[in-house]
C-alpha positions, -999 to +999 in steps of 0.1 A: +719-271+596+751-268+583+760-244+549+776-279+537+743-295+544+723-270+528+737-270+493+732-301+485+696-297+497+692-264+471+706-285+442+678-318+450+654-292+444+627-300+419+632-270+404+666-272+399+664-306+384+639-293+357+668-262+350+693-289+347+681-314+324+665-288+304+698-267+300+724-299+299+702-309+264+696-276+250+729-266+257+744-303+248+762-305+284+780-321+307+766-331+338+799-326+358+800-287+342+764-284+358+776-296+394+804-273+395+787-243+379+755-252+402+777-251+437+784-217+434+766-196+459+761-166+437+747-196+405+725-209+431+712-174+445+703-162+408+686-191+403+665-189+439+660-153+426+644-169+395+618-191+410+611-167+437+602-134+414+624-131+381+605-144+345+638-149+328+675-166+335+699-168+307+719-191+306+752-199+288+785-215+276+814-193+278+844-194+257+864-214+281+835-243+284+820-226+319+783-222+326+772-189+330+741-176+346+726-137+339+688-124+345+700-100+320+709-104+282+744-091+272+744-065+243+762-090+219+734-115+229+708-090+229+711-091+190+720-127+187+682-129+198+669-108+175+692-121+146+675-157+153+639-149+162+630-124+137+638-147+107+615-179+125+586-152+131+590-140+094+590-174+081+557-179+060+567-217+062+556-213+099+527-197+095+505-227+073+480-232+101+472-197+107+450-171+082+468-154+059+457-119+073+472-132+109+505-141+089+507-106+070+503-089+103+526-110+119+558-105+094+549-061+087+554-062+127+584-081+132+595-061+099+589-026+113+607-044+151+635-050+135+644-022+110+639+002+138+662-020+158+691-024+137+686+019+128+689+023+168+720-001+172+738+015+148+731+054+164+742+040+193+778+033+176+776+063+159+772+046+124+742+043+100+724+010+097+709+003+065+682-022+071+676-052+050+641-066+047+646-093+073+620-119+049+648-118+021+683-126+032+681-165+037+670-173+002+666-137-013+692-140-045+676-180-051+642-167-046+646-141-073+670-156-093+645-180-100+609-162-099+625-133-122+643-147-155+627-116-181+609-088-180+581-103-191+577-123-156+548-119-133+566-108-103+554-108-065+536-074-058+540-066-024+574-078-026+581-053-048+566-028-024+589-038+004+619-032-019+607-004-030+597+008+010+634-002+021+649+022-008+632+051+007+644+043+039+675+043+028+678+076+006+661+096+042+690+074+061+718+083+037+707+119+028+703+124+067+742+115+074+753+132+039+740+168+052+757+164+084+784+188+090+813+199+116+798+231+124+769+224+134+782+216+170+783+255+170+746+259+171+745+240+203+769+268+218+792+249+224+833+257+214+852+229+199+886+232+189+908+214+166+903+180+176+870+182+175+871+188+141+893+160+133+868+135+152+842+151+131+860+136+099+874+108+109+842+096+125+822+109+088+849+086+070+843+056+090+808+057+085+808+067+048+827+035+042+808+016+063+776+027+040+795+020+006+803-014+021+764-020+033+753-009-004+779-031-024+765-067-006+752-089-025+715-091-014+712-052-019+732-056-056+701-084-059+675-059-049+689-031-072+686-058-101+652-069-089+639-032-092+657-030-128+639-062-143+606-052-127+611-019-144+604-003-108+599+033-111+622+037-077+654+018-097+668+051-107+667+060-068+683+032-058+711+038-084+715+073-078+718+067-040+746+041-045+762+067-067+760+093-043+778+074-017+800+062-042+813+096-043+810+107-010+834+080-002+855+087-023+853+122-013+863+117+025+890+096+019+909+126+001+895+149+030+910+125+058+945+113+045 
């Protein structure tokens, strides 16, 4: 049988019908971009390679309209994923069929998931990641906004004690990267000379400002007014660590003029 024979052969496959429809309605496309992505030798040996032992094929639209197959998730999609599943897990709105215990468990895990996520994707970039509680951004300012109008509110305890959590994350986070300093490369033995120095600084500026900017956004300006109204013992932290790197920013942009 001939190789033009064959293809047509691989693409009447069952399987590959399923793939199809499934990805030309999730991915809203056209059947035409499926043929010519699909009569690519290397699209159709992934997916052979994906019925025959892989669990996973991603698949997706590129910027100039092209279907594009990967068994593996590119790092910009990696966290695309996480940005998008972690929110639906953490969603108590999907959780009214299943005991409250199951749904506590449920969000403290993907909570714990993805705050040690978002702390290792910034070390990898050399930058600190201040993670926010990923139950409050959609509807955090609304949420309290509305539940805390006076002091004199009942108030939501254990989400208090997530606030509260997060800020002590933060202060071991921050005081971490404030007691970081150039010499310490010299204790590894190692002998770095002038530009290492600059690197040092200009890499400790970058990431100072990167901190100040994390600390002034809305949601955590929301949480340090939360704490305040609540009359949370850990407000004064929370203030004295945005004052800290208040300074501190301010301090390495006359260092690194």
């Amino acid at each position: 049988m001939s190789d033009e024979e064959s293809v047509p052969c691989f693409l009447e496959d069952v399987r590959v019908k399923f793939v199809e429809g499934v990805v030309c309605r999730l991915l809203r496309l056209h059947l035409q971009t499926w043929d010519k992505s699909a009569a690519s030798p290397e699209f159709q040996a992934l997916l052979q390679q994906f019925f025959d032992r892989n669990n996973a094929l991603f698949l997706f639209v590129s910027k100039k309209g092209c279907l594009v197959a990967s068994i593996e998730v590119w790092p910009s999609h990696s966290f695309c994923r996480i940005s998008l599943c972690a929110p639906l897990l953490a969603n108590t709105n999907n959780h009214q069929l299943w005991p409250k215990l199951l749904s506590q468990d449920i969000i403290r895990h993907v909570e714990r998931i993805s705050s040690k996520t978002s702390v290792v994707q910034g070390q990898v970039h050399g930058k600190t990641i201040l993670p926010i509680p990923i139950s409050t951004p959609c509807g955090f300012v609304a949420q309290f906004s509305n539940r805390f109008t006076s002091r004199c509110e009942r108030y939501d305890r254990s989400l208090t004690h997530t606030i509260e959590t997060q800020v002590i994350d933060w202060t071991n986070q921050i005081h971490k990267t404030l007691m970081e300093d150039s010499a310490d490369i010299l204790k590894t033995g190692s002998n770095p000379g002038p530009w290492a120095e600059l690197r040092f600084w200009a890499s400790r500026k970058s990431n100072m400002e990167s901190i100040y900017q994390q600390l002034q956004s809305p949601v955590v300006q929301k949480m340090e007014k939360t704490l305040e109204m609540m009359e949370s013992s850990y407000y004064p932290t929370i203030q004295m660590v945005i004052g800290k790197m208040c300074c501190s920013e301010r301090t390495q942009k006359r260092v690194y003029k």
